[in-house]
N, C-alpha and C positions, 0 to 999 in steps of 0.2 A: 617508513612507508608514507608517513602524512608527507616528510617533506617532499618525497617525489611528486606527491599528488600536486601538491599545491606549484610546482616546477612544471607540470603535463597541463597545469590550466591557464599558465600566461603562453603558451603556444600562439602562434598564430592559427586562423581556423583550419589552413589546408594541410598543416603538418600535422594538427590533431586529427586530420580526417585521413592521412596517408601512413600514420600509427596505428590508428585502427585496421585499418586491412592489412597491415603486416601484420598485425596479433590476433588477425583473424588468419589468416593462412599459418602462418606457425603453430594454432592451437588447433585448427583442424587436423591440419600432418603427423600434429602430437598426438588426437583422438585415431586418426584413423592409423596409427602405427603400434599405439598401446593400450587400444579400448577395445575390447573382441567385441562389442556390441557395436560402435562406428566402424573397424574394420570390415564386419560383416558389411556394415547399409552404404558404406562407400565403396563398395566393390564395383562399381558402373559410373563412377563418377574420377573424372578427370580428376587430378590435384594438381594446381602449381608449386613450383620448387621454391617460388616467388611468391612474392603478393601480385595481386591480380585476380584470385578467387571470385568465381560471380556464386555469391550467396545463394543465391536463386535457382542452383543446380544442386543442393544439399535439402535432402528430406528436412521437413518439417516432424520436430520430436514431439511427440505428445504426451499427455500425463497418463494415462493408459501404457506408452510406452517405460516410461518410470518407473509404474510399477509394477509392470512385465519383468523388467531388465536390469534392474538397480545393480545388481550383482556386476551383469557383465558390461556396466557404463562404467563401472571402476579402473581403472589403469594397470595394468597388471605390474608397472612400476613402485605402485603405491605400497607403504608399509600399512601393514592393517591393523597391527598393535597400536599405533598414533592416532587411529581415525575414531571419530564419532560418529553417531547417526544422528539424523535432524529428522525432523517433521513437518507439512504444513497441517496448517489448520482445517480444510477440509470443509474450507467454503465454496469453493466452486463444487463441490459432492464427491471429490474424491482427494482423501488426504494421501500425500507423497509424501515416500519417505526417502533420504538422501543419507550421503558419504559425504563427511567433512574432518578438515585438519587443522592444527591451533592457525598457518595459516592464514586459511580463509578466515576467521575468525577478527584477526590484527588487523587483516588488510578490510573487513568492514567497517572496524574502528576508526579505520583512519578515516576512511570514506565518508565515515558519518562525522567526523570529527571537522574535514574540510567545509562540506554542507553548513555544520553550525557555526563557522566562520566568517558565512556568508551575512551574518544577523552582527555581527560586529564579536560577538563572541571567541574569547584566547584558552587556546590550551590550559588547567587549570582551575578557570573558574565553573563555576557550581552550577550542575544541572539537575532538575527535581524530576523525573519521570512518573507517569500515572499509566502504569502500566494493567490489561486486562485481561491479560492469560497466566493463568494461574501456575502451569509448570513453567514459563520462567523467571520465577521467581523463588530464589534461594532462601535455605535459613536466617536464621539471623543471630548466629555465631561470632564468635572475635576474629574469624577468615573475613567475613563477609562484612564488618565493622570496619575493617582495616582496608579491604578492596573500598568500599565507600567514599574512606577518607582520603585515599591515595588518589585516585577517581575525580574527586571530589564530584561524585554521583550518587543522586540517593534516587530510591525506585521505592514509590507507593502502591501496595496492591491494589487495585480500582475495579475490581470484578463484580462484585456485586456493595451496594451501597446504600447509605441512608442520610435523612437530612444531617443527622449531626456526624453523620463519617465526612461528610463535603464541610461543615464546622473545623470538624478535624483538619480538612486536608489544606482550609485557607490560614487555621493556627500553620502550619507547619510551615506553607511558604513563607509567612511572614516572620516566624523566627528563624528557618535557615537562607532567608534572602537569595533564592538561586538569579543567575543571568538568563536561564535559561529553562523554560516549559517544554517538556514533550509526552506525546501519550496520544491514545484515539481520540478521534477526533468526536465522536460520541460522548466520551467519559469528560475532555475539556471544556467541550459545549455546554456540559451538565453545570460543572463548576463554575464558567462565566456566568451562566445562568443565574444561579443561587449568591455569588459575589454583586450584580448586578442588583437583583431580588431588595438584599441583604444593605447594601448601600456600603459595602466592605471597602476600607483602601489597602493593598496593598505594595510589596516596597517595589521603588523606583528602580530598584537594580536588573529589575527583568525587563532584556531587551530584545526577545524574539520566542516566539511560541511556535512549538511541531510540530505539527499533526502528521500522524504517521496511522498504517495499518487497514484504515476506513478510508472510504471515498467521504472526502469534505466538501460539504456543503454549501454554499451562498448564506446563507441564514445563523448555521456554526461559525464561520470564519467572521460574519459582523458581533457576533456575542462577545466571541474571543476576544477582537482588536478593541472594543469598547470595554470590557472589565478588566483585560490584563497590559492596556493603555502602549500596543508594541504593535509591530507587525507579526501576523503569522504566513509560517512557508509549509509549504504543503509539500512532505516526503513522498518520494512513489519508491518502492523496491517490495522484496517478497524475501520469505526465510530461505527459498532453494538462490534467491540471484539478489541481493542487498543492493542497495543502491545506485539503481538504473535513475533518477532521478529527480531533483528538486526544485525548487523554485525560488528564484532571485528575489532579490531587493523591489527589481521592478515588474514585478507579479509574473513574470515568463517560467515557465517548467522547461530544465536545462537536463538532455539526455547527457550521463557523465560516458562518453566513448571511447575514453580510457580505461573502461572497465566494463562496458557492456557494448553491444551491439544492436542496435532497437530497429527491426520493422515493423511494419504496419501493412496488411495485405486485408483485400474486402475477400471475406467470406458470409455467405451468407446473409446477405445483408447487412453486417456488420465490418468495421473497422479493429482487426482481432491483432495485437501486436504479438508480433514473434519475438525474445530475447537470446542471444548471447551471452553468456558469459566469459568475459575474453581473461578473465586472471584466474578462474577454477580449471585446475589439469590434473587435479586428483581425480572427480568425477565432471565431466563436461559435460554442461549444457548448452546446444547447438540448434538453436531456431526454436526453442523451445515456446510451443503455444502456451501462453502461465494465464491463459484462462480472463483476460483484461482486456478491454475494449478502449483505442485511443489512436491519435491523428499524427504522426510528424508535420510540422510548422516551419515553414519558409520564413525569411527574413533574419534580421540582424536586431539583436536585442539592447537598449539603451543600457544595460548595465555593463557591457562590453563584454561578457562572455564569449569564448570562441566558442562553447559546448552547443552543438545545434538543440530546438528548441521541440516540444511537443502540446500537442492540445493540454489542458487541463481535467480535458473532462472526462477524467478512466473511470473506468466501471468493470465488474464482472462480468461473465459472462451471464451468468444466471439470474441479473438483476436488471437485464433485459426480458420487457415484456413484449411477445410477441400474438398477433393476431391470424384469424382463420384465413381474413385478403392480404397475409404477407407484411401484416405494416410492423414494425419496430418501435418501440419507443423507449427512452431510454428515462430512468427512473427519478433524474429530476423536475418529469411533468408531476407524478403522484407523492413528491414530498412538499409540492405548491397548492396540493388538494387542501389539508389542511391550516394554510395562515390562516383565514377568518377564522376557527375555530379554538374556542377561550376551554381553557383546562387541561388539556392536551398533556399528559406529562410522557407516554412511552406511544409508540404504533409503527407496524408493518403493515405493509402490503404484500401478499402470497398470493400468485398466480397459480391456480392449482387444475387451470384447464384453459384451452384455447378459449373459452368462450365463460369463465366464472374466475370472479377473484374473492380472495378474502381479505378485511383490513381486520388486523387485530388492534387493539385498542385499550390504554389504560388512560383515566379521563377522573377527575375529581367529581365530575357530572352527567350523569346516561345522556347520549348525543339524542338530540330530540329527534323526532321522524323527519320533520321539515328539513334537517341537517344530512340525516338519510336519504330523500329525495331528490336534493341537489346534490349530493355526490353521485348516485346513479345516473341522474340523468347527465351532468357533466364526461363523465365515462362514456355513457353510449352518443353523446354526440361529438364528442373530441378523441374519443379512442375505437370505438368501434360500436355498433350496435348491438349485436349480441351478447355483450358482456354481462355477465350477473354480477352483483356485488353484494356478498354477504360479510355484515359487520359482527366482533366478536367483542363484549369490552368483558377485560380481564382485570385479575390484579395487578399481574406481571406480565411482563414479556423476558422469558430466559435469554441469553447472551449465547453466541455461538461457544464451542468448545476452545477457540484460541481466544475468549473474550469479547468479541466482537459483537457489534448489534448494528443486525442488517434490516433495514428503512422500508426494500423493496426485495422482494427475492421469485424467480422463477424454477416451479417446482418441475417447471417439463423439460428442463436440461437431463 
């Protein structure tokens, strides 16, 4: 599978683009001839025998419709003894649950395998993952010892943490010397952090760090590339559609269209991408809204990919905050609220009504009033006036249920 992958990316751009709407009319014909759930919702819709499909005449799937219909998105080809169920995480406020086969599985492998290729990275050498969801993460058996080494992959649970577990975790890369960092982009930040702090050196062999799972930061990605002395590429995919895409050499986020199908339509005020997945035919997903806010990008990229290109700046949907005059703003204004402020170690912001927010807060030092004052008043006159802003400092801030730790979050989705 990898080699095809890496065979579909020296394409030139218009035959990758003229594959794709073949395997998009092929997997719709496929959905609408053996999925009783797309058979039903394409009963009013044209198909061609050909490519030529205009997208744009096929409903838009929604997570609501997932998990209405999960049953009847199955293929009634599919064997069901082979199949798994998967999960999201159940950040946008409603977890889907999904049909998968070893499959789909290989061919994310490979996918993710191509991606770290792009960092100079061979088949082979050694990747450390910091991973922060607790169910996937296996025992630690002689199965799981031998997948490692075979792999040559080792995965750190990074869910919940302490100074000397981040002790732990820079002993570890410096005795297993991986090429290769990946994990949230949260949990990496933390360990730049602390490396940086620390005055740590570690070894020369790592040549690209991956943030995956969180929307990264400006402020994360300069931590990273100063303590782990590489460049870092910022993943985008989801557990129901894996690797929709990454980011080159030369800072661009490259949609892979050989394996997905990316639009971007304004709803709502927003820029809401819709995804395809053009190699899942066990359960297809077709225009599926996956709840992420992001731009398609014109032009040609210096690193000479054919993959066309998209903004960087995805987001959730529910970590857009919105106001009572219609404004949007999207949540890398309230992670810039905080630079001037010294002790800072955790915080969110919860928008918990059109017109009141909350910032929780864990701080080695109670934020003075003065520190209060200016933050409110920054809000009501950069974001809206009626905004209340009530501060909470805590000891913690818990991590979402797939591990995650969310910056900004809107509770009125």
């Amino acid at each position: 599978m990898l080699d095809a992958l890496l065979e579909t990316q020296m394409l030139p751009k218009d035959q990758l683009l003229q594959k794709r709407e073949q395997d998009l009319a092929g997997l719709v014909r496929h959905a609408a001839a053996y999925s009783p759930y797309y058979k039903r919702e394409y009963q009013a819709v044209a198909l061609p025998s050909t490519s030529g499909l205009r997208i744009t005449d096929l409903p838009v799937l929604r997570k609501q419709d997932v998990i209405d219909h999960r049953d009847e998105m199955l293929v009634t080809t599919a064997n069901r003894d082979l199949l798994r169920v998967g999960s999201t995480g159940g950040s946008t406020g409603k977890p889907v649950s999904f049909y998968f086969d070893q499959e789909k599985m290989d061919l994310m492998r490979a996918g993710m395998c191509r991606s770290y290729m792009w960092s100079g990275w061979r088949p082979g050498q050694k990747i450390l993952n910091f991973w922060g969801a607790k169910r996937d993460l296996k025992g630690g058996g002689l199965n799981k010892r031998v997948d490692d080494f075979l792999a040559a992959e080792k995965t750190i649970g990074a869910y919940e943490y302490t100074a000397s577990d981040l002790a732990a975790w820079v002993a570890a890369i410096q005795r297993y010397r991986p090429v290769l960092l990946q994990g949230y982009a949260s949990i990496l930040a933390e360990l730049a952090q602390y490396v940086l702090d620390q005055r740590l050196r570690l070894p020369a062999t790592i040549k690209g760090v991956y943030s995956t799972a969180e929307m990264l930061y400006d402020g994360q990605r300069a931590l990273m590339e100063s303590a782990f002395s590489c460049k870092v590429f910022n993943q985008y995919g989801s557990r129901e559609i894996p690797n929709i895409a990454c980011e080159c050499r030369a800072g661009n986020q490259h949609v892979f269209t050989d394996m997905v199908y990316l639009e971007s339509v304004s709803e709502a005020g927003e820029d809401r991408l819709l995804v395809t997945s053009l190699t899942n035919r066990v359960m297809p997903f077709i225009r599926y809204d996956i709840g992420d806010s992001g731009r398609l990008k014109d032009g040609e990229c210096a690193c000479g990919s054919p993959f066309p290109m998209m903004e960087m700046g995805v987001c959730r949907s529910n970590d857009l905050i919105r106001t009572r005059n219609g404004k949007v703003v999207y949540p890398s204004y309230f992670i810039h609220l905080l630079d001037d402020f010294a002790g800072i170690q955790q915080y969110r912001f919860v928008q918990t009504a059109l017109d009141r927010m909350r910032l929780d807060i864990v701080s080695s030092k109670p934020i003075a009033v003065e520190q209060k004052k200016h933050l409110q008043t920054r809000i009501t006159q950069e974001v809206d006036c009626s905004i209340v802003l009530d501060i909470r400092q805590l000891d913690r801030i818990e991590r979402t249920q797939a591990g995650k730790h969310r910056f900004v979050v809107s509770e009125l989705v």
